[in-house]
DODO-947282 format. One line per field, with one value per atom (N, C-alpha, C, O): residue in one letter; x, y, z; atom name; residue number from 1. Coordinates in nm, 2 decimals, always signed. Each point is the difference from the previous one (the first is absolute). Layout:
BEGIN
resn <- c(a	...)
X <- c(X	...)
Y <- c(Y	...)
Z <- c(Z	...)
name <- c(CA	...)
resi <- c(NUM	...)
***
This chain:
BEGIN
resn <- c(x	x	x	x	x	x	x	x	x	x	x	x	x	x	x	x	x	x	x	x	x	x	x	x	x	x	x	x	x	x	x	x	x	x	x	x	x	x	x	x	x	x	x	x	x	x	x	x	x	x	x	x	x	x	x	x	x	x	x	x	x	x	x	x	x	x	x	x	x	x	x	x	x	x	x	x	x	x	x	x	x	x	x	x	x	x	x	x	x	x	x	x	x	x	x	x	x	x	x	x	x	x	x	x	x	x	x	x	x	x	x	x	x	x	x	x	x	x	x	x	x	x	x	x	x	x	x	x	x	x	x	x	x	x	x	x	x	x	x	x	x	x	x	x	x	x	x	x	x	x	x	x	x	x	x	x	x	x	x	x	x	x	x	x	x	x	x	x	x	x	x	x	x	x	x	x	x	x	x	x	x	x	x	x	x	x	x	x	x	x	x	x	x	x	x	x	x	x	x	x	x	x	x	x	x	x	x	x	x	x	x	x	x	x	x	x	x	x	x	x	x	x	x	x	x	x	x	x	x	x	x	x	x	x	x	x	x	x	x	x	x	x	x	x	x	x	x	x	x	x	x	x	x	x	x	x	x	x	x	x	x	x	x	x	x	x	x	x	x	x	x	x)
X <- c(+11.16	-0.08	+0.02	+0.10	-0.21	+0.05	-0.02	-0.04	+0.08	-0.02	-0.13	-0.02	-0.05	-0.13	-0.05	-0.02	+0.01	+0.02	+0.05	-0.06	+0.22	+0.07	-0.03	+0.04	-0.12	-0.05	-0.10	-0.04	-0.05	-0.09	+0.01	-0.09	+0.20	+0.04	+0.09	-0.01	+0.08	+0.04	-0.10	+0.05	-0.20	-0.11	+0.00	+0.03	-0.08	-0.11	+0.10	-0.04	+0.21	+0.03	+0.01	+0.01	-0.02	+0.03	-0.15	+0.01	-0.13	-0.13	+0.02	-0.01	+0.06	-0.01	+0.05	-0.04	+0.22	+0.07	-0.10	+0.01	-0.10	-0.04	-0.07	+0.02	-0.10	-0.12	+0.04	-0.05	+0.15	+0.09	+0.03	-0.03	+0.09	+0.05	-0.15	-0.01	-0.07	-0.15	+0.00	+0.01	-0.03	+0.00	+0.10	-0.03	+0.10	+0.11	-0.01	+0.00	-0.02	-0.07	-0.08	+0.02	-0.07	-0.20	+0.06	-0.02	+0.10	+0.00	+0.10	+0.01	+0.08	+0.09	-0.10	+0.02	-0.12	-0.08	-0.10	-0.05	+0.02	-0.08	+0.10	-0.06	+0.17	+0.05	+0.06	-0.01	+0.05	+0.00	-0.12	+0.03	-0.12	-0.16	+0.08	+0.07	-0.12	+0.02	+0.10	-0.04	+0.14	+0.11	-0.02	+0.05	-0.13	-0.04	-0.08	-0.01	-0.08	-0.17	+0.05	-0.10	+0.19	+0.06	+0.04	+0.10	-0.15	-0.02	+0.17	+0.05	+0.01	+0.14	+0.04	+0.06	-0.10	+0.06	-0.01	+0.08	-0.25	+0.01	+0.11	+0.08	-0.05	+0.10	+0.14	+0.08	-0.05	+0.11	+0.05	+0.11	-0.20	-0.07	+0.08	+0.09	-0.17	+0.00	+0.17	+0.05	+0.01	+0.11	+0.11	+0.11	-0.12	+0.14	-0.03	+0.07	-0.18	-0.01	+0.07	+0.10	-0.16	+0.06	+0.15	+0.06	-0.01	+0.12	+0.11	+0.12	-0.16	+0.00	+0.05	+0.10	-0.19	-0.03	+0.11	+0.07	-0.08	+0.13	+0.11	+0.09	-0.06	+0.12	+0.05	+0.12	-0.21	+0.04	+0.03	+0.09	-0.17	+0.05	+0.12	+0.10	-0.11	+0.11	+0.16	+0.11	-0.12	+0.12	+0.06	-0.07	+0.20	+0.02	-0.02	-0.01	+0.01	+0.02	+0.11	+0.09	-0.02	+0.12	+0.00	-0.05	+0.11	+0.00	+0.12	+0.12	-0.17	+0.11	+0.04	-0.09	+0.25	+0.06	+0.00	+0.02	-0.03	+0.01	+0.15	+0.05	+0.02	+0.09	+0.06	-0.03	+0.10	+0.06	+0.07	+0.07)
Y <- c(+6.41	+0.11	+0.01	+0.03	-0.07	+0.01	+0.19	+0.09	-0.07	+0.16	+0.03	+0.12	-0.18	+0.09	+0.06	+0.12	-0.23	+0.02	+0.13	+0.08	-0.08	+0.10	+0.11	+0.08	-0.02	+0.12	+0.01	+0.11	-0.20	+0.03	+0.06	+0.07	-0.12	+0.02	+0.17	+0.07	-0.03	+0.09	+0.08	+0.10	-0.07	+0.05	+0.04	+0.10	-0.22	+0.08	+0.11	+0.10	-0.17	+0.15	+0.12	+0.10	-0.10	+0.12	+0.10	+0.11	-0.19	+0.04	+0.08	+0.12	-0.24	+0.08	+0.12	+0.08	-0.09	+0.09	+0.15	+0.11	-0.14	+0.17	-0.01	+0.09	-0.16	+0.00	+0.11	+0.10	-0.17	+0.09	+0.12	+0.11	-0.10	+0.11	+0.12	+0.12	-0.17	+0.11	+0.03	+0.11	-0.22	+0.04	+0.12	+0.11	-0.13	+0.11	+0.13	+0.08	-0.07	+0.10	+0.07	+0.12	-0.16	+0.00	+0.08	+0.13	-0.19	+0.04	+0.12	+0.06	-0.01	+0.07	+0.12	+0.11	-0.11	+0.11	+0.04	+0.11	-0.19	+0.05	+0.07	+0.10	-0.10	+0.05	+0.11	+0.11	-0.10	+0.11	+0.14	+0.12	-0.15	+0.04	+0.06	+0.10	-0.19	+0.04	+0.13	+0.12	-0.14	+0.10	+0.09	+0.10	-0.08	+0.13	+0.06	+0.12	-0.18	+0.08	-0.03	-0.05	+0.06	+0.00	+0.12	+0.03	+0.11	+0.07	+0.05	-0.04	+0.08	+0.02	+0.08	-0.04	+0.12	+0.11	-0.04	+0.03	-0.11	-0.10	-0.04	+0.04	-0.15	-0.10	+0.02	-0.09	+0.24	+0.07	-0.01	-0.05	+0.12	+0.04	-0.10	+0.02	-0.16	-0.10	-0.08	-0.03	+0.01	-0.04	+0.07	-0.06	+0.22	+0.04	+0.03	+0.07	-0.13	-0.02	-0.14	-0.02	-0.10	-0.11	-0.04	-0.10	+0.19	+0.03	+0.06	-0.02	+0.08	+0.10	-0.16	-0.04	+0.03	-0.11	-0.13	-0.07	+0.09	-0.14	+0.03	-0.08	+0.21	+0.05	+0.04	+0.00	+0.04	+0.00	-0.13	+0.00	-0.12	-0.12	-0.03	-0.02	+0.02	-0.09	+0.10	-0.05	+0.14	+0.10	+0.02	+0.06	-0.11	+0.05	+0.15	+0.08	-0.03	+0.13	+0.02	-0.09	+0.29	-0.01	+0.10	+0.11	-0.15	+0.04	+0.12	-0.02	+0.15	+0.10	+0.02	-0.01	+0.04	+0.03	+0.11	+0.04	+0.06	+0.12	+0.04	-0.06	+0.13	+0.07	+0.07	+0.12	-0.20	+0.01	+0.16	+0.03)
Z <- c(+8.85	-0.05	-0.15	-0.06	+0.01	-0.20	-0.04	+0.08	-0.21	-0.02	-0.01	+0.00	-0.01	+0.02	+0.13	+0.04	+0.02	+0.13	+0.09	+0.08	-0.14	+0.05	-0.03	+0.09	-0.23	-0.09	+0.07	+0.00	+0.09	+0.04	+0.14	+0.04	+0.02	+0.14	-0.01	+0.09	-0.20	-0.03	-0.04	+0.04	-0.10	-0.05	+0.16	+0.06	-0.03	+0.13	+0.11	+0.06	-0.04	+0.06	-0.06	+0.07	-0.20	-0.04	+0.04	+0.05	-0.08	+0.02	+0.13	+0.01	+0.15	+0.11	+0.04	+0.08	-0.22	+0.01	-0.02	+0.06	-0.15	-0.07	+0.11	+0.08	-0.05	+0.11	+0.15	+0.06	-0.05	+0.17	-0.11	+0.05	-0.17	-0.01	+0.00	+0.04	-0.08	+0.01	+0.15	+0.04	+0.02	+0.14	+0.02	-0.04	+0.07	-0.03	-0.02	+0.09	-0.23	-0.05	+0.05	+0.02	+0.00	+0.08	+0.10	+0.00	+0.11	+0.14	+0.01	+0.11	-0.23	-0.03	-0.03	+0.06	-0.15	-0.05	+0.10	+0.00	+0.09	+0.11	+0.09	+0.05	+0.00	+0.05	-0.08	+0.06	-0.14	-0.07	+0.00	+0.01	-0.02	+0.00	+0.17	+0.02	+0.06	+0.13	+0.03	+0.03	-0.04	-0.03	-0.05	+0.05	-0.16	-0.07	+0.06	-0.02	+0.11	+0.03	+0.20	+0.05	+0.04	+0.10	+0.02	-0.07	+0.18	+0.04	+0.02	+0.11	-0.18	+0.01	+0.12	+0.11	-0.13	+0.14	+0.12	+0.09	-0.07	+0.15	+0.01	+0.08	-0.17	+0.02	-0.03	-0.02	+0.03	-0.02	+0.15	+0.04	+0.04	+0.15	+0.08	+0.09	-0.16	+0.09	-0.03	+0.11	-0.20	-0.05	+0.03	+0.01	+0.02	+0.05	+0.14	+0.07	-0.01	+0.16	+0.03	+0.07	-0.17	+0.04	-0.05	+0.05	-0.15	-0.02	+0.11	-0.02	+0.11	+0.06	+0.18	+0.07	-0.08	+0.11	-0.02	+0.08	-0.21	+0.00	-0.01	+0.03	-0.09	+0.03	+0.13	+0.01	+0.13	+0.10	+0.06	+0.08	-0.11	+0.01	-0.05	+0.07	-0.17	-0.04	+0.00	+0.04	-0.07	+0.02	+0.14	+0.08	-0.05	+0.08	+0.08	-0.08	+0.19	+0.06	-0.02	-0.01	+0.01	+0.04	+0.11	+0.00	+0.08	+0.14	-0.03	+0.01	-0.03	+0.03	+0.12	+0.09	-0.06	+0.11	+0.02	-0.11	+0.20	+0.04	+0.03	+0.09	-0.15	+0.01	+0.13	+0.01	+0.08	+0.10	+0.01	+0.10)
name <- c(N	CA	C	O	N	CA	C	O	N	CA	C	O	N	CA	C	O	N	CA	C	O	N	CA	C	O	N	CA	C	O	N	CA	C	O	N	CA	C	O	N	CA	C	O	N	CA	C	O	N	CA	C	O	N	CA	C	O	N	CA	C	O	N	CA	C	O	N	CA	C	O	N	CA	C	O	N	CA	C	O	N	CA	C	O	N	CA	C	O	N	CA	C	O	N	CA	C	O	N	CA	C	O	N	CA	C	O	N	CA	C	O	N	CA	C	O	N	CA	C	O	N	CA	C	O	N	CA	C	O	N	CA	C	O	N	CA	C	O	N	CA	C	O	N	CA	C	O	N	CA	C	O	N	CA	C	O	N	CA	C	O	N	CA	C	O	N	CA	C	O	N	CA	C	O	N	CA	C	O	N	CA	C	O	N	CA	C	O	N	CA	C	O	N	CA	C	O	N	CA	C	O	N	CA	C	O	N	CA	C	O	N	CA	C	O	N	CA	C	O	N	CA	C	O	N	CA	C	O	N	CA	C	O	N	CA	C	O	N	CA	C	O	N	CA	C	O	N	CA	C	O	N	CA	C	O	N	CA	C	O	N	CA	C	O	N	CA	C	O	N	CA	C	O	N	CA	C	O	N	CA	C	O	N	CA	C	O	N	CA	C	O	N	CA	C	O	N	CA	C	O	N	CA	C	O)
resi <- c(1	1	1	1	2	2	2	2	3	3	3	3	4	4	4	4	5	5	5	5	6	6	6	6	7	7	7	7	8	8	8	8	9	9	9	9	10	10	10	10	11	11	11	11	12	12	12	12	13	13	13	13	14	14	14	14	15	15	15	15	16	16	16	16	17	17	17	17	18	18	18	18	19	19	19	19	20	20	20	20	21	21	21	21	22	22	22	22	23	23	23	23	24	24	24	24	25	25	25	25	26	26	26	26	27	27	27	27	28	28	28	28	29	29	29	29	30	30	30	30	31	31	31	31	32	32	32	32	33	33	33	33	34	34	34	34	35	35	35	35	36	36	36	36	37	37	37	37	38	38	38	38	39	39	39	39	40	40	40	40	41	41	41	41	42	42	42	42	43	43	43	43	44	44	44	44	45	45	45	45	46	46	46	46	47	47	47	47	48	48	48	48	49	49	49	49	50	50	50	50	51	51	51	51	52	52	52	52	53	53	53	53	54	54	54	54	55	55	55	55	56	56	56	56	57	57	57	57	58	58	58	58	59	59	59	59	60	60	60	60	61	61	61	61	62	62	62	62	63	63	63	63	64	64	64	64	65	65	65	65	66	66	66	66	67	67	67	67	68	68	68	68)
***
């Protein structure tokens, strides 16, 4: 591989590098967007129900003993 070559092979990743980094971007600011204009208090509703749900899963019970 002579140096041109290599400056050339080095050019074009950098190219793809900014290319994904827009992507990125891109898909970063739409969801952002989303997030802002997403009905909060619904999904307040709905998040400490399913909060709620996995905590009964995943937490153990504690089984109180009744005092003899």
């Amino acid at each position: 591989m002579t140096i041109e070559e290599y400056r050339e092979k080095k050019l074009q990743l950098e190219e793809q590098k900014v290319k994904h980094l827009e992507k990125l971007a891109t898909s970063v600011d739409i969801l952002t967007l989303w997030f802002e204009e997403v009905d909060k208090e619904d999904w307040d509703n709905r998040l400490q129900f399913y909060l709620n749900e996995f905590h009964k899963a995943i937490v153990p019970t504690v089984v109180e003993e009744e005092d003899e």
